[in-house]
C-alpha positions in Angstrom: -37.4 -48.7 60.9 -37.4 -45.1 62.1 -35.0 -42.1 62.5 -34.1 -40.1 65.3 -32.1 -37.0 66.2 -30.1 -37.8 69.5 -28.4 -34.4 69.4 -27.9 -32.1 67.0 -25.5 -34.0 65.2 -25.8 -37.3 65.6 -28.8 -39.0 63.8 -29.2 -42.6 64.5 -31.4 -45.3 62.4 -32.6 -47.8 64.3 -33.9 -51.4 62.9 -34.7 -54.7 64.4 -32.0 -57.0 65.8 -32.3 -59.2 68.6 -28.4 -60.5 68.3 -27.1 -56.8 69.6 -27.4 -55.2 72.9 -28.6 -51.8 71.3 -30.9 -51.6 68.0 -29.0 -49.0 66.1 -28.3 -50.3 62.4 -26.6 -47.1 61.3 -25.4 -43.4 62.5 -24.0 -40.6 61.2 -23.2 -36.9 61.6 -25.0 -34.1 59.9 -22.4 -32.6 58.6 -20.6 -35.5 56.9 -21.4 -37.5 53.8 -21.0 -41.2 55.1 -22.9 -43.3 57.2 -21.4 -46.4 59.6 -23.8 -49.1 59.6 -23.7 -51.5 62.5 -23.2 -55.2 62.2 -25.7 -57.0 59.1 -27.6 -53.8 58.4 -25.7 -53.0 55.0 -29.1 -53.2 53.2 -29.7 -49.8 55.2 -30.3 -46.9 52.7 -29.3 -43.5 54.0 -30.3 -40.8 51.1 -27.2 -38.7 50.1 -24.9 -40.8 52.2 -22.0 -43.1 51.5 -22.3 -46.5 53.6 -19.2 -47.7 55.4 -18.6 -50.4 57.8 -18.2 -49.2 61.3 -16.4 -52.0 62.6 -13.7 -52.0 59.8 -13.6 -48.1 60.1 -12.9 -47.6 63.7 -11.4 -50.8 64.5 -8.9 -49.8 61.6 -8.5 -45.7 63.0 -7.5 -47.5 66.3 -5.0 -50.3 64.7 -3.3 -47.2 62.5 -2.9 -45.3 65.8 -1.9 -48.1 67.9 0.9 -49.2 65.0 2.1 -45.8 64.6 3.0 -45.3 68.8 4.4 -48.8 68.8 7.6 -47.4 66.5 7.6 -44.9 68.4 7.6 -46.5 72.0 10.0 -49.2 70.6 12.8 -46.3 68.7 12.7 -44.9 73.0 13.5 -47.6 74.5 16.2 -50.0 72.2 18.6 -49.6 75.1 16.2 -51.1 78.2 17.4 -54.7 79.3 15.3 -55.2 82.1 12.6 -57.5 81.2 15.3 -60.2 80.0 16.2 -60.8 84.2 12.4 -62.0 84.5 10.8 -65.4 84.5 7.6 -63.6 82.8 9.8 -62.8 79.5 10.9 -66.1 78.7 7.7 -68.0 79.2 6.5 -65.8 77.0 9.5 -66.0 74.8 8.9 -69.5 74.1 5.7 -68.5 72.6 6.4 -65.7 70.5 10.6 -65.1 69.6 11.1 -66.0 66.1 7.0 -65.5 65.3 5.2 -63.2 64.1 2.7 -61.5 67.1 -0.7 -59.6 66.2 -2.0 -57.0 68.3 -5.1 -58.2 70.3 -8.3 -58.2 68.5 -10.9 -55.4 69.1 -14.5 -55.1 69.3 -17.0 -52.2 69.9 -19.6 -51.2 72.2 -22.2 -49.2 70.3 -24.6 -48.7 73.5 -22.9 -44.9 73.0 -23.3 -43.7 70.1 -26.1 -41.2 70.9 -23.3 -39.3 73.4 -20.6 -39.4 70.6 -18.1 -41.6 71.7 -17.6 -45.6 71.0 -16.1 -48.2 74.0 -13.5 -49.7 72.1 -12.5 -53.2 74.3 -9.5 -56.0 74.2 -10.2 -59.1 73.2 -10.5 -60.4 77.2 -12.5 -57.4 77.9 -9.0 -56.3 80.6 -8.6 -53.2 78.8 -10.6 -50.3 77.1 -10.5 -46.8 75.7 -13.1 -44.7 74.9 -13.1 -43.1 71.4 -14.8 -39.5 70.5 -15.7 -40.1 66.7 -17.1 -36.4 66.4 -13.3 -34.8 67.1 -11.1 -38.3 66.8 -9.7 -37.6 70.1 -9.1 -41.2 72.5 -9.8 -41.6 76.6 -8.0 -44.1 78.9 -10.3 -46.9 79.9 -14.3 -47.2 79.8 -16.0 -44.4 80.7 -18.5 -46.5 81.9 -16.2 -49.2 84.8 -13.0 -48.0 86.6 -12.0 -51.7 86.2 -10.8 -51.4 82.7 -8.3 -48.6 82.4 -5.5 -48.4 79.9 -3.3 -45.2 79.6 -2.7 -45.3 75.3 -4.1 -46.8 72.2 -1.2 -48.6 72.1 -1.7 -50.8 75.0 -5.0 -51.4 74.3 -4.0 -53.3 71.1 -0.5 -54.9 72.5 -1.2 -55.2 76.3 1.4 -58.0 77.3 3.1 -58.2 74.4 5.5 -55.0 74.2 8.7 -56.6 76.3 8.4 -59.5 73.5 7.8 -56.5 70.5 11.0 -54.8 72.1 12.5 -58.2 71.9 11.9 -58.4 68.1 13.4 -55.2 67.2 16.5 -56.1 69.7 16.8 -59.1 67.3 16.5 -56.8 64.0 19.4 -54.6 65.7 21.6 -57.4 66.2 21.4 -56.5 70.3 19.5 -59.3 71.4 21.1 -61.9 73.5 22.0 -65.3 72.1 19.6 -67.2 73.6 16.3 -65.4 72.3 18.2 -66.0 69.0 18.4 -69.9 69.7 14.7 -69.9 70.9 14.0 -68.0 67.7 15.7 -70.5 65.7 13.7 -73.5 68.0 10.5 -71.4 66.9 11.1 -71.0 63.3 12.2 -74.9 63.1 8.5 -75.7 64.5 6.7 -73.6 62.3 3.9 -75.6 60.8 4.3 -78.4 62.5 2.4 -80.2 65.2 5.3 -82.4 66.6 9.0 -83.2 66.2 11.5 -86.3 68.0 13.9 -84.9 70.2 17.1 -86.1 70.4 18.9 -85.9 74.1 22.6 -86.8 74.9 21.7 -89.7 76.7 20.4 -91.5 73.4 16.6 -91.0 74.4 14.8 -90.2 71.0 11.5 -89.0 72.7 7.9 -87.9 70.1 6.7 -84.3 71.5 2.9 -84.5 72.2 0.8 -82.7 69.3 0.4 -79.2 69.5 -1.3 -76.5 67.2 0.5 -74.2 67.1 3.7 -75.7 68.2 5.9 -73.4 70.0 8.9 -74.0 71.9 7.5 -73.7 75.1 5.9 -76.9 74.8 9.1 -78.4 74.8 10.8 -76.2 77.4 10.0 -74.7 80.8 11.2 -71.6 82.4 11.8 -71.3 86.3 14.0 -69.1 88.5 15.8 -68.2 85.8 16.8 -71.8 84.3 15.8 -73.5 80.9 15.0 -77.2 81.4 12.9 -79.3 79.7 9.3 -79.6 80.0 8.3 -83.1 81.1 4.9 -82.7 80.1 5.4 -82.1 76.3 6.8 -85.4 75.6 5.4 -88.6 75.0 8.5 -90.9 76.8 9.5 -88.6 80.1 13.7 -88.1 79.9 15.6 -88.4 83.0 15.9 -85.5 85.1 19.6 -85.3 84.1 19.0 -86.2 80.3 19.2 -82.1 80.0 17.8 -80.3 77.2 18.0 -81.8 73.4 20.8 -82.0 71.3 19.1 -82.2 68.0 15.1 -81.7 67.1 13.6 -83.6 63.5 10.8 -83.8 61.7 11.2 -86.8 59.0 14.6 -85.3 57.1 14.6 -81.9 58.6 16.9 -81.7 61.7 17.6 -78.9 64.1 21.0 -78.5 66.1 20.0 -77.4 69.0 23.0 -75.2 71.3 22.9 -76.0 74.7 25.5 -73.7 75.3 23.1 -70.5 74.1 20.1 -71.8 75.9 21.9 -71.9 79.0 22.9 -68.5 78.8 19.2 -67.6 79.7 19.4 -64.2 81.9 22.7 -62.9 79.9 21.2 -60.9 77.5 23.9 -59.1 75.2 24.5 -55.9 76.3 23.9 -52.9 72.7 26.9 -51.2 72.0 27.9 -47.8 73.8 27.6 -44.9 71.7 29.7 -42.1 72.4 29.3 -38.6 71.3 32.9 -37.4 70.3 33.2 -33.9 71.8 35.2 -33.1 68.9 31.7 -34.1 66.9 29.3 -31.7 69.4 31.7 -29.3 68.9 31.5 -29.1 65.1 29.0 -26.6 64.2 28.8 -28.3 60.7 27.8 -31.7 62.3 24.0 -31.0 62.4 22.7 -34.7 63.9 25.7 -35.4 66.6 24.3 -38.2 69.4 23.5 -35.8 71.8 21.2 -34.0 69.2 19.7 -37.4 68.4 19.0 -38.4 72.3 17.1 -34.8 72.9 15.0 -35.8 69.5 13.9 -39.3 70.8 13.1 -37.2 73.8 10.4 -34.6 71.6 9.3 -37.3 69.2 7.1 -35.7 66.7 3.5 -34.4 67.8 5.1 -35.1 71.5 4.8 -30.7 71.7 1.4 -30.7 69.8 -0.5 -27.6 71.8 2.6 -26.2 73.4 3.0 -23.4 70.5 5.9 -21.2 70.6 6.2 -22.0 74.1 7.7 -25.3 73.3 11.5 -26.1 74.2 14.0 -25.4 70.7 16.0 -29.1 70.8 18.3 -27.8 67.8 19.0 -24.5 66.2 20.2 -24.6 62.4 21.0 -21.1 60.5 22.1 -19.9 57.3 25.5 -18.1 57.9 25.7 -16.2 55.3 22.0 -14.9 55.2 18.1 -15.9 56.1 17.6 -19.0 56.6 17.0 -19.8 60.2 15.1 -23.5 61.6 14.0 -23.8 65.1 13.6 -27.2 66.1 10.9 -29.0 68.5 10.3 -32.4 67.6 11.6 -34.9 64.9 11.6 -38.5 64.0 14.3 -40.7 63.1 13.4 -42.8 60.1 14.2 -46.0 58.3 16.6 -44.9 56.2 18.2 -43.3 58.7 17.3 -39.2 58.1 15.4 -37.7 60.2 12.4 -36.0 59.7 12.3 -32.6 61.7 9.4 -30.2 62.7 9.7 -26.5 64.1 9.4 -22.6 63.1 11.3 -21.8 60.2 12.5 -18.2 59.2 13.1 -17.5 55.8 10.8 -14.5 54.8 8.4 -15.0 57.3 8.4 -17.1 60.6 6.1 -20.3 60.1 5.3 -23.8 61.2 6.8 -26.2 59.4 8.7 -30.0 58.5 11.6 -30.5 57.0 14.7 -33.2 56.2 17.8 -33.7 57.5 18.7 -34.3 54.3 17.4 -31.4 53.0 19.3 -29.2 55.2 22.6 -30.9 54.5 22.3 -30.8 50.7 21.9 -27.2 50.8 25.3 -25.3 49.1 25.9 -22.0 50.0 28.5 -19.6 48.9 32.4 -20.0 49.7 32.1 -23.7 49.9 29.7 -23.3 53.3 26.5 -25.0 54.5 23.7 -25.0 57.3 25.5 -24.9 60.6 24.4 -25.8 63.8 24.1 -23.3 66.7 25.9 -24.5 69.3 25.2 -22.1 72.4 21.2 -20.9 71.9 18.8 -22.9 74.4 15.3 -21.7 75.4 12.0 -21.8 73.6 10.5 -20.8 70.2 9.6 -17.3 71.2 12.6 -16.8 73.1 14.7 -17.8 70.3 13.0 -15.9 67.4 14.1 -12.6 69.2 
């Protein structure tokens, strides 16, 4: 086993292993006080260095990142319908509404490591992203083949799955249409199983074949834009007008199944309209009307990052009756429903800073008053600290 320096950072061990591509049992960087070791070589010693597992490390730095866009990408786009008019989202809809879906699973390419970045790929190899571990900063697709692209973290970890993510969180809203709520319902009835007796209104009591994991689409079918059942999954073939089940069971569990729903299939339900009273915009004392709100899911936090005092104000909020002044950039809505805000804030000096809405509306300030909004100032941080 033998050390060597492949730049002036990066030192690499390298050991014997003829079930890798490369021969690199464990790196690390000068001037930090860990070591990744690669694959089995945990019995590697590395004098004044604490060893961590590089595939649970950056595999995990990736997942965090990936999880963290995902709110975000989702919170953007609660209001976008379009994928519900396509064939593609209920076939996959019949495999995933009502379950629980995983992001892809990842795996590493350490043939880099002497450059200082890792190849982080997809489980099909379709997608890949190059990771610097010297600064933490990511690259679209492999460096190495124009073949795999992907433009964010996030899609490298849910490619073909987001429509069906969006789905989910329609369904936590309350928004989603009735028939991903029925095929939610069919999925949560199959859980565990491996086949259930369908009931149709013919009389025909038909055994679905054994499936593991059973999911509804191996019951149903999806083509130009119709539900029907799928004549494959079934051990005695219904008649091509038997229609879909009334009733699915599995010994003394039963499932009502309605017809009605399912053949709503490219009907989604519509979210409610919000509207922004103008009476609301127009109340200085409102500090989060809807049109604030829209702007903020426009400059999602760290959306700015770089942009300094150059970056577009989205709110102004001042003290009226003395300092206090917060120049807004970017916020994030969160689950409880406040919003957490980021921007320069003046109240001895100007500086950088997050904040509440909560905070802001809990202050109490002489004569009954609070934090106001500023209805009229537009332009950017340096414009606006004038």
């Amino acid at each position: 086993m033998d050390s060597k320096l492949s730049d002036s950072r990066i030192i690499i061990i390298e050991t014997d292993n003829s079930q890798m591509l490369h021969n690199y049992g464990a790196f690390y960087m000068e001037d930090q006080n860990h070591a990744f070791f690669i694959g089995g070589s945990r019995d590697i010693e590395v004098p004044g260095k604490k060893l961590i597992d590089a595939d649970n490390h950056f595999v995990g730095t990736i997942m965090r990142k990936a999880i963290c866009d995902l709110d975000a990408y989702l919170s953007e786009r609660m209001n976008e319908r379009d994928m519900y008019a396509t064939d593609e989202f209920w076939k996959d809809a019949l495999k995933y509404a009502g379950r629980t879906i995983v992001p892809h699973a990842l795996w590493i390419d350490y043939r880099t490591v002497p450059y200082g970045y890792l190849i982080i790929h997809n489980t099909d190899c379709s997608k890949a992203c190059t990771y610097n571990f010297a600064d933490g900063t990511y690259t679209p697709g492999d460096s190495n083949s124009d073949a795999k692209q992907t433009s964010t973290v996030m899609e490298l970890c849910y490619h073909g799955l987001l429509d069906q993510l969006l789905a989910q969180r329609h369904m936590q809203a309350g928004t989603a249409s009735d028939v991903y709520k029925e095929i939610a319902g069919i999925n949560g009835f199959l859980k565990n199983k491996r086949s259930v007796r369908a009931v149709f209104k013919d009389g025909l009591v038909s055994q679905s074949y054994k499936r593991t994991p059973l999911c509804a689409d191996s019951l149903f079918s999806v083509a130009s834009g119709k539900l029907s059942i799928n004549r494959s999954g079934f051990r005695e073939v219904p008649s091509d007008d038997a229609g879909l089940p009334v009733r699915l069971s599995y010994y003394s569990a039963e499932y009502q199944v309605d017809n009605v729903a399912l053949s709503s299939l490219m009907q989604p339900k519509a979210p409610p309209e919000e509207s922004d009273d103008i009476q609301d915009s127009e109340d200085a004392t409102n500090l989060m009307p809807l049109s604030v709100k829209k702007e903020l899911k426009k400059s999602r936090l760290y959306s700015k990052d770089g942009q300094g005092e150059t970056a577009e104000v989205v709110v102004k909020y001042f003290n009226p009756c003395g300092a206090g002044t917060w120049l807004i950039t970017e916020g994030k809505e969160q689950k409880n429903g406040d919003w957490l805000l980021f921007g320069m804030c003046h109240l001895y000096v100007w500086e950088w800073g997050y904040i509440l809405l909560s905070e802001l509306e809990s202050i109490e300030l002489p004569l009954g008053l609070r934090i106001e909004r500023d209805l009229y100032s537009i332009g950017t941080v340096a414009e606006l600290k004038e």
